[in-house]
C-alpha positions in Angstrom: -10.6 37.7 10.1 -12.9 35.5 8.4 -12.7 37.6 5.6 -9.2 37.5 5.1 -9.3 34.0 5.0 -11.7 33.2 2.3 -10.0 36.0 0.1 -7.1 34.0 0.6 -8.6 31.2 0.1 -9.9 32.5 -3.5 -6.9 33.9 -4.3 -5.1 30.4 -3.8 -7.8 28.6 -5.9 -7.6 31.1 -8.8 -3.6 30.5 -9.0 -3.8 26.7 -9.0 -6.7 27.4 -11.9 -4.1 29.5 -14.0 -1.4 27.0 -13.0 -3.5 24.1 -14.2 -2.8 22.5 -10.8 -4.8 19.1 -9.9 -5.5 17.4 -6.6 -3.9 14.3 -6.3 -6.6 11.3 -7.1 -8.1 10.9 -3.5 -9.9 7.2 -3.9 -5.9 6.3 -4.9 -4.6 8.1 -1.9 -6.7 6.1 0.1 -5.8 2.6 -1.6 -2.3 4.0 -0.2 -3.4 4.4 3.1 -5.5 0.9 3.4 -2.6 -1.0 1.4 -0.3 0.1 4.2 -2.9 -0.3 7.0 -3.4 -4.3 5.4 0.6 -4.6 5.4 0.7 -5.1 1.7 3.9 -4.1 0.6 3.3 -4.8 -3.3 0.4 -2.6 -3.2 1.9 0.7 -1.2 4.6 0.6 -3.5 2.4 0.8 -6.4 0.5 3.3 -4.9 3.5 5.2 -3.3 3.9 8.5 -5.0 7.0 11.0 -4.1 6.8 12.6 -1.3 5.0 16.2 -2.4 4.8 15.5 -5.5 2.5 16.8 -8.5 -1.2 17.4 -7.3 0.0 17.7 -3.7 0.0 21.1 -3.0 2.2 24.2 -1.4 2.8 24.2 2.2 5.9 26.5 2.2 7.2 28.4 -0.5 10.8 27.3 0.8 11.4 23.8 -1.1 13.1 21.9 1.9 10.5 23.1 4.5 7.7 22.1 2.1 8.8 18.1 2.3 8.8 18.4 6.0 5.7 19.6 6.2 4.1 17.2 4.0 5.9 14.6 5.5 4.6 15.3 9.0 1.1 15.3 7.8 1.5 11.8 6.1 3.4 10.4 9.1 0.3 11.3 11.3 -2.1 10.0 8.7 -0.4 6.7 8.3 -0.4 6.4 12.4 -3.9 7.0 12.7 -4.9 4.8 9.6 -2.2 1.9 11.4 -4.2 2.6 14.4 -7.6 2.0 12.5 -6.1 -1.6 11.1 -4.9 -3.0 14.6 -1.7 -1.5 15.6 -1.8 -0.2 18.9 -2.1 4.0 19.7 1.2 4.0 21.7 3.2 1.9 19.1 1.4 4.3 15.9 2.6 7.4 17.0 6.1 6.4 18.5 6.8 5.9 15.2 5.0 8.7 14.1 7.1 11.1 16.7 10.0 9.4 15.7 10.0 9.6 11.6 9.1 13.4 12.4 11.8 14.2 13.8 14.3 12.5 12.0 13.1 14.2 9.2 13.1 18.0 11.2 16.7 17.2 11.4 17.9 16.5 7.2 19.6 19.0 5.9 19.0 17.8 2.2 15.9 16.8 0.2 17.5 13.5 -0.6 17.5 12.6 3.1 14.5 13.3 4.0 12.8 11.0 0.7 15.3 8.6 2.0 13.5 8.9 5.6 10.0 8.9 3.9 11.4 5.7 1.9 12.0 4.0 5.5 8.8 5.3 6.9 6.3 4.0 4.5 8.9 0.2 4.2 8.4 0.1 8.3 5.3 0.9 8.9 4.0 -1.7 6.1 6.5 -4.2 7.6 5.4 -3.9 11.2 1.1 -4.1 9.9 1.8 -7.3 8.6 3.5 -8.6 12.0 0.5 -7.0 13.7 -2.0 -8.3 11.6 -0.9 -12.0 11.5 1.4 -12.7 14.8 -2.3 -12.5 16.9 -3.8 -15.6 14.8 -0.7 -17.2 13.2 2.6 -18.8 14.4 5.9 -17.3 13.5 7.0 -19.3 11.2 3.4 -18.7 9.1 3.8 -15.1 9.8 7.3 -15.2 7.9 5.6 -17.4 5.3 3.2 -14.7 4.5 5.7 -11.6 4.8 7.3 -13.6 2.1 4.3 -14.1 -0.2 3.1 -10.3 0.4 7.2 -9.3 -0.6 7.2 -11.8 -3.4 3.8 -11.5 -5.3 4.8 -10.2 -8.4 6.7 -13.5 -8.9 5.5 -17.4 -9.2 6.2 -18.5 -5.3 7.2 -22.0 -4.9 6.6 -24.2 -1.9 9.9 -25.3 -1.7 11.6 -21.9 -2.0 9.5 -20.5 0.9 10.0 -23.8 2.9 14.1 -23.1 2.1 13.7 -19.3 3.2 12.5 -20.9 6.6 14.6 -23.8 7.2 12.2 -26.0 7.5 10.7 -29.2 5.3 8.1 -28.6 2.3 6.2 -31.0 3.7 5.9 -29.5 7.2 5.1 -26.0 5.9 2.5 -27.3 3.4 1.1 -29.2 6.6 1.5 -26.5 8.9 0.0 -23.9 6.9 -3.1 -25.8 6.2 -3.8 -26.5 9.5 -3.3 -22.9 10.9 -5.4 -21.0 7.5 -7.7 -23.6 7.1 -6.5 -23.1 3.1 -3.6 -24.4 1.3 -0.7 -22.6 0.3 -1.1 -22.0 -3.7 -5.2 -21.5 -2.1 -3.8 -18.5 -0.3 -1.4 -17.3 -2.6 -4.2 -17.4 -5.6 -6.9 -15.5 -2.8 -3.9 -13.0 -2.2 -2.5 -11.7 -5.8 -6.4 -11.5 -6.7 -7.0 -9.5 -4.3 -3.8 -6.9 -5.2 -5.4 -7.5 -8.9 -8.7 -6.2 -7.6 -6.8 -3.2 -6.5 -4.8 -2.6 -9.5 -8.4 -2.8 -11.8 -10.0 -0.1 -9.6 -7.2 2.1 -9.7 -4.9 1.9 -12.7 -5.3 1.6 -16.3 -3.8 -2.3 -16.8 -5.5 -4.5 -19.0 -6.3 -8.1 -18.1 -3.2 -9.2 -19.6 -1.1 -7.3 -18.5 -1.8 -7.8 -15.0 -2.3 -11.7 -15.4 1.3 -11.0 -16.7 3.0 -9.1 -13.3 1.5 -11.6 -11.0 2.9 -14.4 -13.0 -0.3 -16.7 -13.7 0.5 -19.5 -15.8 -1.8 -17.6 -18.4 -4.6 -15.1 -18.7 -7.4 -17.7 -18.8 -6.2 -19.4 -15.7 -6.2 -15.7 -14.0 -9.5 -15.1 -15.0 -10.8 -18.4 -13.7 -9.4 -18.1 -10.3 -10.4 -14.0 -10.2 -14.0 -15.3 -11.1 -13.6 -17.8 -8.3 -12.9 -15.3 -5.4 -14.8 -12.1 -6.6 -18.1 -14.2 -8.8 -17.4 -12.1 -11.5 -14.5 -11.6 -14.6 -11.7 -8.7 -13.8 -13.9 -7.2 -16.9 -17.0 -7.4 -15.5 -15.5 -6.4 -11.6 -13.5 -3.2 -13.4 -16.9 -2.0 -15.4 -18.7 -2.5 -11.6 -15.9 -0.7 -8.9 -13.9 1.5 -11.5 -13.2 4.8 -9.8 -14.6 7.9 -12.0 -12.1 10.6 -12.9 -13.2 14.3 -10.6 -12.3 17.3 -11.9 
């Protein structure tokens, strides 16, 4: 038996070598995982790939029962990594149990990418309630759903404060007194930290992503980076940078 598996095994590996087939980059599939797990919905969508996509792998060699089996195995992986971050075992894998089989039931490969869509958009959604709602009150919770949906653009006080109905005054208050920080304070400490990400695991200069989280200029990104992280994005990308395998 045992031998019949590793020939397998071998034979497998010597038709992804002919086929030029590579693993999908695992320190950016974890990223994936963790940016879901913090409730970072800028960050999982960066690092959101297809569902079975390139570097992913056979599991069937029929094409519709191939998605559903990769998406079962990212559904449990999400719920156990959700688990990991704070969200409780019975709330992780009702999802989990649910998304599965939704997706047992498509017909078509467009409804089932529309499902793993959903999936990955929930799940990310309901870590950041998690996360937040035991510390925070609801109206900071919403204030920071809002700055983790909007952190590719420059977030004003008063447009938050007008998403929640309430004064500028009394959310710049309120937030200070619940976070101990003020709001631009938190909104600097957060798009540095998705910058961090995005130096470890892509290939954007410092520019470009000053740039797509809308600092005011490069300089002023690398001053408040330096400020969080002791260190230029330079200098932190030459430290963390992931090395290529294969």
């Amino acid at each position: 038996m045992q031998e019949k598996t590793e020939k397998k095994i071998a034979e497998l590996l010597f038709e992804q070598r002919e086929n030029g087939f590579e693993r999908a980059s695992f320190d950016r599939e974890i990223a994936f995982y963790e940016s879901i797990g913090a409730g970072n919905l800028e960050m999982m969508r960066f690092f959101a790939a297809p569902l079975c996509c390139e570097g992913c792998g056979t599991l069937s060699k029929d094409h519709l029962r191939n998605l559903k089996y990769h998406f079962v195995v990212l559904a449990a992986l999400i719920a156990r990594f959700c688990i990991r971050y704070g969200m409780t075992p019975e709330q992780a894998y009702q999802l989990s149990d649910l998304y599965i089989m939704q997706a047992d039931e498509c017909r078509t490969e467009q409804e089932i990418r529309t499902i793993h869509k959903e999936m990955l958009e929930n799940y990310t959604r309901t870590m950041q309630k998690v996360r937040n709602s035991k510390i925070y009150s609801k109206q900071i919770v919403r204030c920071m759903e809002y700055i983790s949906e909007h952190l590719h653009q420059k977030i004003m006080l008063h447009d938050v404060a007008e998403f929640l109905e309430i004064s500028d005054a009394y959310l710049s208050r309120l937030f200070r007194q619940e976070t101990g920080t003020t709001f631009n304070e938190y909104i600097n400490r957060e798009k540095v930290k998705a910058a961090a990400n995005l130096l470890r695991y892509s290939d954007y200069s410092d520019l470009e992503i000053s740039n797509l989280f809308r600092f005011s200029s490069q300089s002023y990104f690398i001053k408040i980076f330096r400020k969080h992280f002791e260190m230029t994005p330079r200098e932190y990308k030459k430290r963390y940078i992931v090395p290529e395998i294969g």
